[in-house]
DONUDO-499966 format. One record per residue (C-alpha): residue number from 1; chain; x negated, y negated, z negated; residue in one letter. Coordinates in nm, 3 decimals. Example, Ala and Ser with C-alpha at 12.3 -4.5 7.8 and 13.67 -1.06 7.14 Angstrom:
<nodes>
1 A -1.230 0.450 -0.780 A;
2 A -1.367 0.106 -0.714 S;
</nodes>
This chain:
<nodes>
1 A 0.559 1.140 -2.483 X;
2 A 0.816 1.231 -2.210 X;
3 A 1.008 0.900 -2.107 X;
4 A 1.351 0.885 -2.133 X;
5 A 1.472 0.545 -2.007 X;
6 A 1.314 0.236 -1.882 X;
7 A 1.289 0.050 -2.186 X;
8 A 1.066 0.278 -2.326 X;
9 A 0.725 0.072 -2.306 X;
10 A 0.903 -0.250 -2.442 X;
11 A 0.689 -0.197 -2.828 X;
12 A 0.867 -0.400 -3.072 X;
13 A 1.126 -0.540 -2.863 X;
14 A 1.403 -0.421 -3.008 X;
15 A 1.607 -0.746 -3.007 X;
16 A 1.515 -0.825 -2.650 X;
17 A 1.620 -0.466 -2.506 X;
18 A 1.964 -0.490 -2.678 X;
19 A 2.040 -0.839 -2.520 X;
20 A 1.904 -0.678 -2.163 X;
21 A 2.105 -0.367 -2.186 X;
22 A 2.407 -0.570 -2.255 X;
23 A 2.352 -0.762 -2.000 X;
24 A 2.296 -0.465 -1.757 X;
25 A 2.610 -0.295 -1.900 X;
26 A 2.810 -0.685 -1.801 X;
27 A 2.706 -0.664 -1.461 X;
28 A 2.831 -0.361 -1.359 X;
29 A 3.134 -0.319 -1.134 X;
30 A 3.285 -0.539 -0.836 X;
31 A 3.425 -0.779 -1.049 X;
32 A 3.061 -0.813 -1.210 X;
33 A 2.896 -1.150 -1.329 X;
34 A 2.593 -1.198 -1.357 X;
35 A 2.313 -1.514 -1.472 X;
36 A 2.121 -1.519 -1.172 X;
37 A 1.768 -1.680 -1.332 X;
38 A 1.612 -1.543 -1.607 X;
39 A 1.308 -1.698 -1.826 X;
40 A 1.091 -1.427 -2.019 X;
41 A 0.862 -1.584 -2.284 X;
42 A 0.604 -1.456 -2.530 X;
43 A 0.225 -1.428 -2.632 X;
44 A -0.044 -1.254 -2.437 X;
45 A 0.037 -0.909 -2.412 X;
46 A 0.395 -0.893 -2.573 X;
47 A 0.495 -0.744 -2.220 X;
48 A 0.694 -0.981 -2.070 X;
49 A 0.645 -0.877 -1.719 X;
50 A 0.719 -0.543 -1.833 X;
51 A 1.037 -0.678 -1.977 X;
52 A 1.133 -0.797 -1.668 X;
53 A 1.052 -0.535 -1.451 X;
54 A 1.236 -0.272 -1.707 X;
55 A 1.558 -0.503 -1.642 X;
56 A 1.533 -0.516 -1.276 X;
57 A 1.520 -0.159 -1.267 X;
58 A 1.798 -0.123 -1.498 X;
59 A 2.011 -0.368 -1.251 X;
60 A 1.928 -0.130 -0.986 X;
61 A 2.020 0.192 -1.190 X;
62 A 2.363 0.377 -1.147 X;
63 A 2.333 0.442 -1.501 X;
64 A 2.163 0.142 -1.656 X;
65 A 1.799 0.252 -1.692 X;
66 A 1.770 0.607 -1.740 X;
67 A 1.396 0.650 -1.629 X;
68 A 1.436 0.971 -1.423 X;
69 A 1.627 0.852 -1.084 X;
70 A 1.560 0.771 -0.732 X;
71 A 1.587 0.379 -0.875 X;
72 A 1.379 0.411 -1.160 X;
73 A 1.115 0.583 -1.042 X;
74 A 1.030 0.365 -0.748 X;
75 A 1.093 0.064 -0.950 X;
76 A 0.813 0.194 -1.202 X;
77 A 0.580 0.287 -0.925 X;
78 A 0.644 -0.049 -0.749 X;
79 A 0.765 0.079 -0.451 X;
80 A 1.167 -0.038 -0.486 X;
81 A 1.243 -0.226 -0.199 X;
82 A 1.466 -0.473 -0.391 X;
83 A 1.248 -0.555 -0.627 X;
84 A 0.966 -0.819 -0.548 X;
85 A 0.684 -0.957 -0.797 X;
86 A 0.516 -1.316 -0.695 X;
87 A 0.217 -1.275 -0.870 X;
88 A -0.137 -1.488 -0.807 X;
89 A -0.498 -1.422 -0.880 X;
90 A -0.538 -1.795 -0.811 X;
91 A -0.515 -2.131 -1.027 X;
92 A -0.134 -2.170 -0.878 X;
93 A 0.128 -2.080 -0.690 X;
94 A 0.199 -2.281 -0.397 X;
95 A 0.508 -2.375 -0.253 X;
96 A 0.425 -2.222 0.105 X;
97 A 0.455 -1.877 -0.062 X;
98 A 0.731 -1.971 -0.274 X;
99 A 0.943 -2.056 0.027 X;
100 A 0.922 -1.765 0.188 X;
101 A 1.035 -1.573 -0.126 X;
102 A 1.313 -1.799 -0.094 X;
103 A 1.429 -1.745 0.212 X;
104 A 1.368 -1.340 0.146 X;
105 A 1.610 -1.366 -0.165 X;
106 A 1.891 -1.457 0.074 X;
107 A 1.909 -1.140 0.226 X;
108 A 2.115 -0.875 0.092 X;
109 A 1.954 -0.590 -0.093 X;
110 A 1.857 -0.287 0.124 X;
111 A 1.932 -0.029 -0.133 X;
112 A 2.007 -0.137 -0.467 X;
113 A 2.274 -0.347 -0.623 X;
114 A 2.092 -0.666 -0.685 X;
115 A 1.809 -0.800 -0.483 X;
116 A 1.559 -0.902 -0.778 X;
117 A 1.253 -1.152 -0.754 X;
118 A 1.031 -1.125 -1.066 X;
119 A 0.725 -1.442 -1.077 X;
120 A 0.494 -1.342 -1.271 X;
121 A 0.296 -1.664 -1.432 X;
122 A 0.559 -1.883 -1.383 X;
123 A 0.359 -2.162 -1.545 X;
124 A 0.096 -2.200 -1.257 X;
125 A 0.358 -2.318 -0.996 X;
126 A 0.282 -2.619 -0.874 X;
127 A 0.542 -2.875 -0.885 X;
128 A 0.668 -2.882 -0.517 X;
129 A 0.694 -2.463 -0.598 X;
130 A 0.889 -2.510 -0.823 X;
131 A 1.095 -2.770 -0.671 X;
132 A 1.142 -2.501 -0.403 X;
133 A 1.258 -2.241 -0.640 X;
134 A 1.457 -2.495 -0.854 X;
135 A 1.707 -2.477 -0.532 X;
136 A 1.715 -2.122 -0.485 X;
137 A 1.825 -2.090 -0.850 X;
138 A 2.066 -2.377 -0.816 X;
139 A 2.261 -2.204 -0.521 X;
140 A 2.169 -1.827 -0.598 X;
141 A 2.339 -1.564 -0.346 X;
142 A 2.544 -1.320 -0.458 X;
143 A 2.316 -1.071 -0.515 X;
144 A 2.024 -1.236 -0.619 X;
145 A 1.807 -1.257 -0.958 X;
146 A 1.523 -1.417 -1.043 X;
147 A 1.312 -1.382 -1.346 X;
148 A 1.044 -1.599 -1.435 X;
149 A 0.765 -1.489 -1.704 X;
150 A 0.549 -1.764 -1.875 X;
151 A 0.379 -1.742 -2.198 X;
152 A 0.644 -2.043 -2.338 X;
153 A 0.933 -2.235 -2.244 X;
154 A 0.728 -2.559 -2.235 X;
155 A 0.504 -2.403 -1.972 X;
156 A 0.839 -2.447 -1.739 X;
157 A 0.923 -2.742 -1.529 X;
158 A 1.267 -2.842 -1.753 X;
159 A 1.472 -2.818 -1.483 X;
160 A 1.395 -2.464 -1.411 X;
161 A 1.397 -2.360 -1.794 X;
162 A 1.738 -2.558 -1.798 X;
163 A 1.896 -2.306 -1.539 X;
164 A 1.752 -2.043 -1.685 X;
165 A 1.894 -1.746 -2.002 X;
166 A 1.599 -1.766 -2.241 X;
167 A 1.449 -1.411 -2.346 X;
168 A 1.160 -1.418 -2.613 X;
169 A 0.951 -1.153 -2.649 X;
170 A 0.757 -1.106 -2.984 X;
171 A 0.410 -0.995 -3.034 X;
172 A 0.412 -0.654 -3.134 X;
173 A 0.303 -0.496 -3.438 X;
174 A -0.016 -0.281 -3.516 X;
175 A 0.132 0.021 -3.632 X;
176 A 0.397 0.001 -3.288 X;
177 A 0.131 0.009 -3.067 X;
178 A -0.074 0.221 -3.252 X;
179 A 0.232 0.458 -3.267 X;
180 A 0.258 0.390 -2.873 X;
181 A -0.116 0.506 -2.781 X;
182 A -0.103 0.825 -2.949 X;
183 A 0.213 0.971 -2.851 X;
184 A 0.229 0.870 -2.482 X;
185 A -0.182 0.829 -2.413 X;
186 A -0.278 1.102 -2.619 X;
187 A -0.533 0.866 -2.835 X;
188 A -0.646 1.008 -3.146 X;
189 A -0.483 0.827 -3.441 X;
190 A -0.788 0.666 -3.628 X;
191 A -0.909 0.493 -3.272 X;
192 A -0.543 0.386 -3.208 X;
193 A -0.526 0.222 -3.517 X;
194 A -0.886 0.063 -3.473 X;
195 A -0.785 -0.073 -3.126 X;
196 A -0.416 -0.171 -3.171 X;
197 A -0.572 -0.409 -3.508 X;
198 A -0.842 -0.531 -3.238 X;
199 A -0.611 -0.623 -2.945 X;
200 A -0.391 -0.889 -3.194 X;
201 A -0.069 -0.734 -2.997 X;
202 A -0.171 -0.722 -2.677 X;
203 A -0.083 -0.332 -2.549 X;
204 A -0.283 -0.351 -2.242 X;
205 A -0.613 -0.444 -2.382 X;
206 A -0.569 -0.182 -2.667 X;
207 A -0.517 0.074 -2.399 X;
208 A -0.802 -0.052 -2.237 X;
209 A -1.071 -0.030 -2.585 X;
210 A -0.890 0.293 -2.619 X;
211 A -1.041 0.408 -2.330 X;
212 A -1.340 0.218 -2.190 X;
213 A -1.651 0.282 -2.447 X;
214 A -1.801 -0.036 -2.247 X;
215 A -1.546 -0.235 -2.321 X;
216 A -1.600 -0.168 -2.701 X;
217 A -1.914 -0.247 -2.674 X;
218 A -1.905 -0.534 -2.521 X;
219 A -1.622 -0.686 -2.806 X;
220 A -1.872 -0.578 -3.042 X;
221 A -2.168 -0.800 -2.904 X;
222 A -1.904 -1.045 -2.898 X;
223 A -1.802 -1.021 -3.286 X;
224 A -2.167 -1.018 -3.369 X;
225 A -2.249 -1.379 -3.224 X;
226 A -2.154 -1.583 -3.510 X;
227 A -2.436 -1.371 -3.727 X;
228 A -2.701 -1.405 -3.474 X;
229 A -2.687 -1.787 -3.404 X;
230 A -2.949 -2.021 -3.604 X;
231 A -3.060 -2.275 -3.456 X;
232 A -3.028 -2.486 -3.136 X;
233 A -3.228 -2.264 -2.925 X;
234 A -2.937 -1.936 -3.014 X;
235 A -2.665 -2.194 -2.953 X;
236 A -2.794 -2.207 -2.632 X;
237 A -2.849 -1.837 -2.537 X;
238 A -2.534 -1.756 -2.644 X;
239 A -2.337 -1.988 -2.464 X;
240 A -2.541 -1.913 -2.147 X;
241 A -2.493 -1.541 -2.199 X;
242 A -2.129 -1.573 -2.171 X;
243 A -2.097 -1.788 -1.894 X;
244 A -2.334 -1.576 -1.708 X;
245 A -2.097 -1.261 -1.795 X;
246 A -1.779 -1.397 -1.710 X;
247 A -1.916 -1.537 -1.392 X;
248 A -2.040 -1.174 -1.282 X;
249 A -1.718 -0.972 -1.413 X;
250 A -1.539 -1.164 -1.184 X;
251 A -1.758 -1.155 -0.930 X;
252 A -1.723 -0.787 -0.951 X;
253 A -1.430 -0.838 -0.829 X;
254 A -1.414 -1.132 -0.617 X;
255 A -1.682 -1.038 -0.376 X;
256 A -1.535 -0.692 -0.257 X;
257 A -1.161 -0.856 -0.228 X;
258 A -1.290 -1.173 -0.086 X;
259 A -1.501 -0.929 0.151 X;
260 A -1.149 -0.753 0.296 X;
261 A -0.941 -1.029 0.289 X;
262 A -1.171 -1.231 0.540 X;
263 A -1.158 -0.912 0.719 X;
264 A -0.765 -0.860 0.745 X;
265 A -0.785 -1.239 0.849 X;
266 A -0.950 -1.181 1.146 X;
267 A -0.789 -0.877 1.228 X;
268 A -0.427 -1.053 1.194 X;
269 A -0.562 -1.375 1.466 X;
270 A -0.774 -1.051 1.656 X;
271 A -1.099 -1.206 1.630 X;
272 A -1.421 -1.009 1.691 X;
273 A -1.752 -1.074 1.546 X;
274 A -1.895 -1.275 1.876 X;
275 A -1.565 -1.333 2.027 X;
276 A -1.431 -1.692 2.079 X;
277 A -1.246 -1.811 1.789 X;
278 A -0.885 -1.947 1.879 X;
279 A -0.768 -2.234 1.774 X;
280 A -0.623 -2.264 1.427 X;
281 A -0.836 -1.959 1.313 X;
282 A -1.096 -2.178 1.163 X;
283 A -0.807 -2.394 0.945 X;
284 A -0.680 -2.046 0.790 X;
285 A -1.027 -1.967 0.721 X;
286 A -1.058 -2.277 0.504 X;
287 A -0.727 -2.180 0.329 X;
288 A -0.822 -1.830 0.223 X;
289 A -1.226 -1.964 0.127 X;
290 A -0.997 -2.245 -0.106 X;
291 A -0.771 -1.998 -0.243 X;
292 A -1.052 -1.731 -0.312 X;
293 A -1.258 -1.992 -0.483 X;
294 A -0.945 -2.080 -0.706 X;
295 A -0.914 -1.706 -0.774 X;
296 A -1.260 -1.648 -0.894 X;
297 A -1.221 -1.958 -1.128 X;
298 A -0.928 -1.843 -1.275 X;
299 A -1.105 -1.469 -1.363 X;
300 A -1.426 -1.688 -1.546 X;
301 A -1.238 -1.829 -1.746 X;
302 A -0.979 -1.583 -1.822 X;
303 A -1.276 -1.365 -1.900 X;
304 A -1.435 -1.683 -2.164 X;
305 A -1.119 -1.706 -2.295 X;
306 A -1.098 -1.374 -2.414 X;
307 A -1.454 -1.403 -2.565 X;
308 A -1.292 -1.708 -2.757 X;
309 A -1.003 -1.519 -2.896 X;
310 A -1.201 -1.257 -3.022 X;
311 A -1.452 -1.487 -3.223 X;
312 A -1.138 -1.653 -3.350 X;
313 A -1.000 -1.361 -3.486 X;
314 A -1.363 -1.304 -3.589 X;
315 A -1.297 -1.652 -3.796 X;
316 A -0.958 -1.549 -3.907 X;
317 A -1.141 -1.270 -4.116 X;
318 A -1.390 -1.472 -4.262 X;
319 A -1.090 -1.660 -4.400 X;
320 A -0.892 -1.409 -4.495 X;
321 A -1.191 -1.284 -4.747 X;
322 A -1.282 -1.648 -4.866 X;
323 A -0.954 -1.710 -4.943 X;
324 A -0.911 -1.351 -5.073 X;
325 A -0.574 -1.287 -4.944 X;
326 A -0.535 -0.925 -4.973 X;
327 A -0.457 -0.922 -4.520 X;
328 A -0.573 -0.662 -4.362 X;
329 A -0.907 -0.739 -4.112 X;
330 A -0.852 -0.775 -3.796 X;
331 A -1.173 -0.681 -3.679 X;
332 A -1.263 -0.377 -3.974 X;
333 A -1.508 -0.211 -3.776 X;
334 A -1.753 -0.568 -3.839 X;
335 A -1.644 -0.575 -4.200 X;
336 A -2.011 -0.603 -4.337 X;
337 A -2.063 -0.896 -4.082 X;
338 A -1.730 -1.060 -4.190 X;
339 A -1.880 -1.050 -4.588 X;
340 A -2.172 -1.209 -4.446 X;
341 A -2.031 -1.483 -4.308 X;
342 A -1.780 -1.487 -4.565 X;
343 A -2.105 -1.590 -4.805 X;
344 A -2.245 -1.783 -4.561 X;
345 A -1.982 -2.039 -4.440 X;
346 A -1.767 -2.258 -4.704 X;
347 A -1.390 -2.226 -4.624 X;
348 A -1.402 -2.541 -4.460 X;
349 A -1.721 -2.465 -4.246 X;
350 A -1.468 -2.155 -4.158 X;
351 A -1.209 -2.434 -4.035 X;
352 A -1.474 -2.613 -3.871 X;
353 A -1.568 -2.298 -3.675 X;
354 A -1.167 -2.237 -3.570 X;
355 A -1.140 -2.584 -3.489 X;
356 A -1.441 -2.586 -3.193 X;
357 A -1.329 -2.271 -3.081 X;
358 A -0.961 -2.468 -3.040 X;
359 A -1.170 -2.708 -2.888 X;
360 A -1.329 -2.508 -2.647 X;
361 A -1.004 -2.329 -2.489 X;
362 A -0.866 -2.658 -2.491 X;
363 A -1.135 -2.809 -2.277 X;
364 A -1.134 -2.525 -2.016 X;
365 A -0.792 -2.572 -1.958 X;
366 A -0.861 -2.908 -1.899 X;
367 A -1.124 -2.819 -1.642 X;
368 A -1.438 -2.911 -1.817 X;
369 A -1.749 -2.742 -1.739 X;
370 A -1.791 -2.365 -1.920 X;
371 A -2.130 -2.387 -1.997 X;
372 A -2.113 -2.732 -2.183 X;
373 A -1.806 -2.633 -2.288 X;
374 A -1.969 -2.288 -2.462 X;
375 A -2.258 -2.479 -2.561 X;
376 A -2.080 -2.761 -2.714 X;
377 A -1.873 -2.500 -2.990 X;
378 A -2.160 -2.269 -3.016 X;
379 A -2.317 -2.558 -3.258 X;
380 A -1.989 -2.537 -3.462 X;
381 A -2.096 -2.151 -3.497 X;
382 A -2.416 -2.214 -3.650 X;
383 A -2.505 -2.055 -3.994 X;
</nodes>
């Protein structure tokens, strides 16, 4: 599908592109005004950094968003040099970081109309970032706009929600983001449908089944754990088995970008591998080992969480056949395992099942350890 403006990508946001490109169409002009904070709220995967980033680049376009211009096409590519993203692959974001992004938002903008700062995760500033930013937003400079993205209001410190124009995405629908992956990825209709049921509304992660055979796989082994668990000895396994996973998906990662980051670090202070070490160098060592550590926490357990939602919507169709509702399976490709264990559990085993899973997200959050975490609803899984 050819794209014809930015707000193209935004599946089943109807509502929240026609407040955006009203607001766009208010803010045009010398005499313009303008709300200089933003909040964007929604689910996992109802695109609400994509919302954002489709309305900076519409501040930034002559015409409002067409797609096609100088604007548009840097501010898609990421390359616009008035548009920022704070992002973090950490736990938080810190207030040192925070105040420079500050003091950046001051200046005017170098090409566009508007300089723009989009924070992605609002929710994991910490409180003296947010403090920071809570002043920025209170005195905003002329040409300055901030928009933070959180998965809910409540996720915000009040005063910076309080400051803020509210936009709420939606989760999308099936059939949208089916729709989307077949006319602008070129997926064939039957697997777009399969995937877009399987990602609960989350575009990116259909994209990704769509086209990562692995990944399929590996949601399949997933969806089959509830059948395969007995006794205390499966519990176990299980639980292990998806610690261990998550720990070496992000590791994956991790290692390589821990690898050049150390390396950049001594580069930047111009230390060589037997050379004296000046002073300082070791401090800002101990940062970047801190923050890397909170980064490879943060990908474990975003990669158990997604294990959990899965075997929750696993749940979710074991109750929708008990209860014979007539819903459409979230999961159909596991649709002989779902009968099983539709037979197997009561309704209210089915609840009981949901409710450790709950449990379970709830205790990671709250820092508990995976593993007993895992283990612990594992024997709330049990035939």
């Amino acid at each position: 599908m050819t794209v014809t403006d930015v707000w193209t990508d935004l599946v089943g946001q109807e509502p929240v592109v026609e407040t955006l490109r009203s607001a766009v169409a208010s803010a045009g002009g010398e005499g313009r005004s303008m709300t200089h904070a933003w909040l964007f709220t929604g689910p996992p995967g109802s695109g609400r950094s994509n919302a954002a980033l489709a309305f900076a680049a519409a501040l930034q376009c002559e015409q409002g968003g067409c797609g096609h211009c100088h604007s548009c096409t840097s501010a898609r590519a990421g390359s616009h040099p008035d548009i920022t993203v704070i992002t973090t692959q950490g736990l938080t974001i810190g207030v040192d970081g925070i105040r420079e992004y500050v003091r950046a938002s001051s200046l005017r903008p170098a090409l566009g109309r508007w300089q723009v700062l989009v924070v992605e995760d609002a929710d994991r500033l910490t409180d003296q970032a947010a403090a920071a930013l809570l002043k920025a937003i209170e005195e905003p400079s002329k040409h300055t706009v901030w928009m933070l993205c959180a998965p809910s209001a409540e996720d915000v410190m009040i005063t910076l929600r309080s400051r803020s124009r509210s936009v709420v995405l939606r989760t999308p629908g099936t059939a949208a983001i089916a729709r989307l992956l077949v006319e602008r990825d070129g997926i064939e209709p039957e697997m777009a449908q399969a995937v877009a049921a399987a990602s609960q509304g989350h575009i990116g992660r259909a994209r990704g089944l769509a086209r990562d055979s692995s990944a399929r796989e590996r949601r399949r082994a997933i969806l089959s754990i509830p059948v395969s668990i007995h006794g205390l000895g499966d519990c176990m396994a299980a639980a292990q088995r998806i610690s261990d996973e998550a720990t070496a998906r992000a590791a994956d990662f991790c290692d390589a970008a821990d690898e050049r980051e150390l390396a950049d670090l001594r580069q930047a202070w111009g230390v060589e591998e037997r050379g004296r070490r000046p002073a300082g160098f070791a401090g800002a060592v101990s940062a970047l080992e801190k923050d890397q550590k909170r980064r490879r926490t943060r990908l474990t357990r975003d990669g158990i969480d997604g294990v959990l939602l899965d075997l929750l919507s696993f749940c979710r169709d074991v109750l929708t056949v008990q209860c014979a509702t007539g819903i459409d399976l979230v999961n159909a490709d596991v649709a002989a395992d779902v009968a099983e264990m539709a037979q197997v559990w009561t309704p209210e085993s089915t609840i009981g099942a949901i409710d450790a899973i709950v449990e379970c997200r709830e205790s990671l959050t709250a820092n508990a350890a995976p593993l007993l975490a895992l283990e612990r609803m594992m024997m709330g899984l049990r035939r």
